[in-house]
C-alpha positions as CSV (number, residue, x, y, z in Angstrom):
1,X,-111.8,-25.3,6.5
2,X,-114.2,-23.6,4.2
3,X,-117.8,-24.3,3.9
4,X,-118.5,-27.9,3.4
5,X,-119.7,-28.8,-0.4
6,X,-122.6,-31.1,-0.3
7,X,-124.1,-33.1,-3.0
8,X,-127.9,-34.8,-2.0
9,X,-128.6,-38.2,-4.0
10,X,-132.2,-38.6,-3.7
11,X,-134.6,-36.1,-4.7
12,X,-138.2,-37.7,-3.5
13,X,-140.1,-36.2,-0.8
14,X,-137.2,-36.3,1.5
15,X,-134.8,-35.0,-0.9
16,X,-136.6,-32.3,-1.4
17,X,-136.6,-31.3,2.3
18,X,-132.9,-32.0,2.4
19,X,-132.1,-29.8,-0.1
20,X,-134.1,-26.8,1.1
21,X,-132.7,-27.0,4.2
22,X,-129.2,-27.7,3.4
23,X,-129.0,-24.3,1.7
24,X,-130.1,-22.7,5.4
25,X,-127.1,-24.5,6.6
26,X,-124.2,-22.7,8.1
27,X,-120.6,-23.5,6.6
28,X,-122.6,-25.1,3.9
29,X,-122.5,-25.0,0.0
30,X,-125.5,-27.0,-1.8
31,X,-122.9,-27.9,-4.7
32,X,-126.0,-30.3,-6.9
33,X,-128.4,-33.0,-6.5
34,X,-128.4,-36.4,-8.5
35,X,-131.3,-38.9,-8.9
36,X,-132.0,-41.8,-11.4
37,X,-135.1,-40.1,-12.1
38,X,-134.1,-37.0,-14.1
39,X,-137.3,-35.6,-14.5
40,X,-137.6,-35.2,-10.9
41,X,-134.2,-34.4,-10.3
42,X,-135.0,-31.6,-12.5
43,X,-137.8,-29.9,-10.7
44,X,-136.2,-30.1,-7.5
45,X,-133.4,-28.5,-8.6
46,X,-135.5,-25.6,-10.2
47,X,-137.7,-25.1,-7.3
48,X,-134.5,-25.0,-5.2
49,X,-131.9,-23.3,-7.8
50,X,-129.2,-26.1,-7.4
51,X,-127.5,-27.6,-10.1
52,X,-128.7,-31.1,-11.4
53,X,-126.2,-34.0,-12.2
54,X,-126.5,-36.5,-14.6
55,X,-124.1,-38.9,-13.5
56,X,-123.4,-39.6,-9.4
57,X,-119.1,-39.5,-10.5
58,X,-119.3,-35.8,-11.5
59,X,-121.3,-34.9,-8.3
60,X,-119.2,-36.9,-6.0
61,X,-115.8,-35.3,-8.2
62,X,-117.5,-31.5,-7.0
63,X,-118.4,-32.7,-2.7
64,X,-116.5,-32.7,0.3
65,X,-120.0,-35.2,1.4
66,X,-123.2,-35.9,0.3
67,X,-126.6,-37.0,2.2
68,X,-128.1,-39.7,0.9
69,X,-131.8,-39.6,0.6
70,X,-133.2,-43.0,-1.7
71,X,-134.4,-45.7,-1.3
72,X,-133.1,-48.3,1.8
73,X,-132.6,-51.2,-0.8
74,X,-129.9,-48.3,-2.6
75,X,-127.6,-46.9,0.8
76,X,-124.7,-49.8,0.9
77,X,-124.0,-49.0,-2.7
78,X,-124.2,-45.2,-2.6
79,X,-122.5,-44.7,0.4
80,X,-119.7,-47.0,-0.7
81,X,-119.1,-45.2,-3.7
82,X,-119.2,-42.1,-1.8
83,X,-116.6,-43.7,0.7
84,X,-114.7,-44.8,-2.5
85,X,-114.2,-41.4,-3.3
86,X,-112.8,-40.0,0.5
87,X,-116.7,-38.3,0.7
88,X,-118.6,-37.8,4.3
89,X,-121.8,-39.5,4.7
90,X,-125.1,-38.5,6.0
91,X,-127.7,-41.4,5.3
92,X,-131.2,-41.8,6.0
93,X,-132.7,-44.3,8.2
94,X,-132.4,-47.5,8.1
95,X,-128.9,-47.2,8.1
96,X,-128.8,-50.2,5.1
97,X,-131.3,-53.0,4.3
98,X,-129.0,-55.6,5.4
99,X,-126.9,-55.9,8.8
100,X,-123.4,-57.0,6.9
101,X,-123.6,-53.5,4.8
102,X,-124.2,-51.4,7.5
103,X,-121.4,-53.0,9.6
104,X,-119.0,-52.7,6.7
105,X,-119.8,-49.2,6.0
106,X,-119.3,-48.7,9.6
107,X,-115.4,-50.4,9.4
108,X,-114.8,-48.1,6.1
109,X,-116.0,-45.0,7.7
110,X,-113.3,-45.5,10.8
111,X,-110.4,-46.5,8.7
112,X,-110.2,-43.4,6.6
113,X,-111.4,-40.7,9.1
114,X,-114.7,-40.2,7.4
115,X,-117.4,-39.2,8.9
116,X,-121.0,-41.4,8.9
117,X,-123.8,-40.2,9.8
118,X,-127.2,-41.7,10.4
119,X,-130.5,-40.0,9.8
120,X,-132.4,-40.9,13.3
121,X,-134.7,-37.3,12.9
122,X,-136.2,-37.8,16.4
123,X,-133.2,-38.0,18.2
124,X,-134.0,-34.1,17.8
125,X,-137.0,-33.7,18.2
126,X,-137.6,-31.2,20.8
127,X,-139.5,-32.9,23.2
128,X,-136.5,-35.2,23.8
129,X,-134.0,-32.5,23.7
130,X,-135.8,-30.0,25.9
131,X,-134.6,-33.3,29.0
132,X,-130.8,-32.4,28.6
133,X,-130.8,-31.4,31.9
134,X,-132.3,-34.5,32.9
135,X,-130.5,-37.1,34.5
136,X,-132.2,-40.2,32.5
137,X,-132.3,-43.7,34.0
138,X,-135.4,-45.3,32.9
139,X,-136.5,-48.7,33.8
140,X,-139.7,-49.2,31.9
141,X,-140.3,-46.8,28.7
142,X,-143.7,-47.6,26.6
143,X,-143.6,-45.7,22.8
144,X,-146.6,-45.7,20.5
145,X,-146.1,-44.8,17.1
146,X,-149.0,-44.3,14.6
147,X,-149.2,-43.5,11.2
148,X,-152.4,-43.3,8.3
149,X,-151.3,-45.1,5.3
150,X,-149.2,-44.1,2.9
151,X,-147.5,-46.0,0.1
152,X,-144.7,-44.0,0.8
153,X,-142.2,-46.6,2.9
154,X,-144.5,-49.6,2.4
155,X,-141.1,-51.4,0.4
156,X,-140.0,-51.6,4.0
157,X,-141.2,-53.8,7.0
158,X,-142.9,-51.1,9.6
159,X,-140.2,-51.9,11.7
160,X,-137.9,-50.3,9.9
161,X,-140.1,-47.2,8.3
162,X,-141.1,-46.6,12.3
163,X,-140.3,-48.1,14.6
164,X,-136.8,-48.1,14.3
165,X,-137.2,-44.6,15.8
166,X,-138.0,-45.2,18.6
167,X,-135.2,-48.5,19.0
168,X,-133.1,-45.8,18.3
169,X,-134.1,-43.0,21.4
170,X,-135.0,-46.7,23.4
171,X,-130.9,-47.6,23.0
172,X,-129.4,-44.2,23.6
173,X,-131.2,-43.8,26.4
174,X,-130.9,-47.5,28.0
175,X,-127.2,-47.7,27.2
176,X,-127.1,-51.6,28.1
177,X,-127.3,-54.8,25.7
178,X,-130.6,-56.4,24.7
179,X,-131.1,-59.8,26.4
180,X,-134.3,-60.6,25.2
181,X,-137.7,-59.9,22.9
182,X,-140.6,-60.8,21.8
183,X,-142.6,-59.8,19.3
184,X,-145.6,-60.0,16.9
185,X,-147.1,-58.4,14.2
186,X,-148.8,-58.6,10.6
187,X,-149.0,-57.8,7.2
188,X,-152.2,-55.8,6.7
189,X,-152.0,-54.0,3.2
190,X,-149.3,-54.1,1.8
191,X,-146.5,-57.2,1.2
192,X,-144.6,-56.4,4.4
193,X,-145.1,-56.0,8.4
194,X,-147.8,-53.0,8.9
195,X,-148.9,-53.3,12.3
196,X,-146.5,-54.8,14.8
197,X,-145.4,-54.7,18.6
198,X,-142.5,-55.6,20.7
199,X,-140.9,-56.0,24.6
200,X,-137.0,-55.4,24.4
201,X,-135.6,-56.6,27.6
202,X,-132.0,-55.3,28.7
203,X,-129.4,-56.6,30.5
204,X,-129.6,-54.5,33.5
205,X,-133.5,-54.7,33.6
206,X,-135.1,-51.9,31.8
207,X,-138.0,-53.2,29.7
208,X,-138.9,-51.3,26.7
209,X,-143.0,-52.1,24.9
210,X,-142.9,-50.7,21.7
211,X,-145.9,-50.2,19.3
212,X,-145.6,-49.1,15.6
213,X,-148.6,-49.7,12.9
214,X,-149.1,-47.6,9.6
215,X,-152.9,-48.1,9.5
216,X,-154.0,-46.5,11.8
217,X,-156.8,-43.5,11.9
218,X,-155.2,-40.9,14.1
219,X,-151.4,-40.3,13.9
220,X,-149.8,-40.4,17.6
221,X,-146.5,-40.5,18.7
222,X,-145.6,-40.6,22.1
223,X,-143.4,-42.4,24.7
224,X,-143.8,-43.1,28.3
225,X,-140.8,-43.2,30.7
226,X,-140.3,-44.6,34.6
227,X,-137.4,-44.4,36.3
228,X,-136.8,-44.0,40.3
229,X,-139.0,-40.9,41.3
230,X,-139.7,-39.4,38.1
231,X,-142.1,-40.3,35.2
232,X,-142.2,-38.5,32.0
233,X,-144.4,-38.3,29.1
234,X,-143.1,-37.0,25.4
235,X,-145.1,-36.1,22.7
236,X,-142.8,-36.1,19.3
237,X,-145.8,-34.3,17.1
238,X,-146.2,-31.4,19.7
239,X,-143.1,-31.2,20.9
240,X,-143.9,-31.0,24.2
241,X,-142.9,-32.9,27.8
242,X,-144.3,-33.6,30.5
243,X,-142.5,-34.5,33.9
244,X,-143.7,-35.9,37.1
245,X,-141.1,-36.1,40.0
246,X,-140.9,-37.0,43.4
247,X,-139.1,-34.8,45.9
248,X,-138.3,-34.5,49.4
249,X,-140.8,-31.9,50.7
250,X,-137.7,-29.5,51.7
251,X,-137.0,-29.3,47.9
252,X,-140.2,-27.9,46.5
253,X,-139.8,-24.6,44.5
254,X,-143.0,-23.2,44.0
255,X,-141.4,-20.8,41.7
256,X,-140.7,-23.5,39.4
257,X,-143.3,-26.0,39.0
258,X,-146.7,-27.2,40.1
259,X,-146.9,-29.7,43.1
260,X,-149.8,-32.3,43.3
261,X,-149.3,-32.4,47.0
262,X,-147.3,-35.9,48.9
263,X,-147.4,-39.5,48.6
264,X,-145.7,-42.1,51.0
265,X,-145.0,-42.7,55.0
266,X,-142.9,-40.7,57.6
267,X,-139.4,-40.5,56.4
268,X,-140.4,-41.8,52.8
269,X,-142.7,-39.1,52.4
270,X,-142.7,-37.1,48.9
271,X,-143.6,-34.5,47.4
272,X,-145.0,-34.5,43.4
273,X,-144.2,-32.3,41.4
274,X,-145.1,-31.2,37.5
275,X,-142.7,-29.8,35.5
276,X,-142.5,-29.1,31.9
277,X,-139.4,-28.6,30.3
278,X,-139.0,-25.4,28.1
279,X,-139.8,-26.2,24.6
280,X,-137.2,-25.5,21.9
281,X,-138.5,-24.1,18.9
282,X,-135.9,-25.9,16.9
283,X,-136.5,-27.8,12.8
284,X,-135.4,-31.6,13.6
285,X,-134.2,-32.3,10.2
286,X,-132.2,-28.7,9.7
287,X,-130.7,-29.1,13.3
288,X,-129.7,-33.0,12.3
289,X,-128.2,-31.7,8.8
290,X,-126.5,-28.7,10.6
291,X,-124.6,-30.8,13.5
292,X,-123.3,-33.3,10.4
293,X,-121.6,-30.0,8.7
294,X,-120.4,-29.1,12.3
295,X,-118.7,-32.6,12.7
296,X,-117.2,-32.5,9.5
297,X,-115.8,-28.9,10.2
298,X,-115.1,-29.5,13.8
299,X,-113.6,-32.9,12.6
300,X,-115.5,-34.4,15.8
301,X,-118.3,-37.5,16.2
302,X,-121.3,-37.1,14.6
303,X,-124.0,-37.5,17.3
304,X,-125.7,-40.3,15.4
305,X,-123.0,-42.3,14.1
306,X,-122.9,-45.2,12.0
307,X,-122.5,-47.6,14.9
308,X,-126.0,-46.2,16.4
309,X,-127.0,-46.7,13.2
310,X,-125.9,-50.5,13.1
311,X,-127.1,-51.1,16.3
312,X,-130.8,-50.1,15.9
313,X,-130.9,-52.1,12.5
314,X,-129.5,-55.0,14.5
315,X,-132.8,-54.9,17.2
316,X,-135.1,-53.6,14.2
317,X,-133.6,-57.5,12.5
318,X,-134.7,-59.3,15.8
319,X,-137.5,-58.3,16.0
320,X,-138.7,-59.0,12.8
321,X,-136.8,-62.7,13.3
322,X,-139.0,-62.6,16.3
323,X,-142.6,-62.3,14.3
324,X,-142.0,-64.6,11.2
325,X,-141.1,-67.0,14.6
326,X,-144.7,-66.0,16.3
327,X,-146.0,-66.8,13.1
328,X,-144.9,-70.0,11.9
329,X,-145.7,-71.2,15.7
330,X,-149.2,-70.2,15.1
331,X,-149.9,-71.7,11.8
């Protein structure tokens, strides 16, 4: 196959990062970018030397696929008429506003062999991906995610503008059904949810306390993990991990980490030990972009599929079921 022709419908803030990156793409050709708002569409398209559309049927007559980069209200019907016309998908996050679009682009997407992708950035971010190596069980995991205000994203419940993020890593990394939440949270300045907090429960106990607000004053975002013997911190805006772990004494390194000396009785003695996994110096959004080409070319799975997509919109919907509950109890 030849270098995948990509159109990108949305040229807002996002857009514009997609399309700069998309032309740093291997086995990638930034064919044109479309958006409602011509004007914009226009600058973008200078700035970056692609072609502007004026119409989404001649862009979608020049792609092989197209990443979709407007507003959440607009994915069902772009990607279906992307779909309508045998055209890969890359989408933002949310997947689609509601659940029964982004389970039927999910059906469309495996009966014709095309190729959905969802646009979960932190999935690569590299303080997660630096714990490949890391056999990842965790039991309890706590995430904070803080944001200053901006309008940008405000048309959307925080649930969905953040914290869906982190229900995203959260499900990957659990791998078991949700049995249970609760949640609350509140509308502070703006129409919709701007501050709210959840505990997922699991089938197969892990418990997950998950924090998202976009009024805060200091941006954070971090999660917390425990699992048997190890606890790990991640910090998504530096990048960078932290690991504790405990060993059996006969296992230390000292070429390799830092020990904090032992903890524990006789034979359940342990050593603890820091690590910190090697950062990757690696641009979440180009890597994400890149690996959606590669499945396309490679004709394999994209790594955030449409399914993972649907699935973190499903708990991102229960938990906002969860809060109007919380607050019709309350009044």
């Amino acid at each position: 196959m030849n270098n995948v022709k990509i159109g990108i419908i949305g040229t807002g803030h996002l857009g514009n990062l997609h399309t700069k990156l998309l032309k740093e793409v291997n086995d990638c050709e930034v064919v044109g970018i479309y958006d409602l708002d011509i004007t914009r569409a226009q600058k973008v398209g200078n700035d970056h030397e692609v072609p502007v559309f004026d119409k989404l049927e001649k862009l979608l007559d020049k792609v092989d696929a197209v990443s979709i980069v407007a507003t959440t209200s607009s994915h069902y019907e772009l990607a279906m008429e992307a779909f309508k016309n045998n055209k890969h998908v890359f989408v933002e996050k949310p997947i689609t506003a509601e659940i029964f679009q982004a389970e039927e682009l999910v059906k469309i997407a495996k009966e014709n062999n095309l190729k959905l992708q969802v646009g979960h950035i932190e999935r690569f971010n590299p303080a997660l991906i630096s714990l490949e190596k890391y056999n990842l069980e965790p039991k309890f995991i706590q995430t904070d995610r803080l944001a200053q205000f901006n309008p940008r994203g405000t048309d959307v419940a925080v649930i969905h503008d953040l914290m869906i993020h982190d229900i995203d890593i959260i499900l990957s990394l659990v791998k078991s059904d949700v049995k249970d939440i609760q949640a609350s949270g509140v509308a502070v300045v703006s129409d919709n949810i701007d501050i709210a907090n959840a505990r997922i429960e699991f089938e197969n106990g892990a418990v997950a306390n998950v924090t998202a607000s976009r009024i805060s004053q200091k941006k954070m975002r971090k999660m917390r993990m425990f699992q048997k013997d190890a606890y790990l911190s991640l910090d998504f805006t530096t990048g960078v991990t932290e690991v504790y772990r405990l060993v059996s004494p006969d296992d230390k390194s000292l070429e390799h980490f830092i020990s904090f000396g032992e903890m524990g009785v006789g034979e359940n003695r342990k050593a603890v030990i820091y690590e910190q996994p090697q950062h990757k110096d690696v641009n979440a959004l180009k890597y994400e972009l890149q690996l959606f080409i590669d499945a396309i070319k490679n004709n394999t799975d994209p790594v955030v599929s449409g399914e993972d997509g649907l699935k973190a919109l499903k708990v991102a919907e229960l938990i906002i079921s969860k809060i109007k509950e919380s607050q019709k109890i309350e009044i």
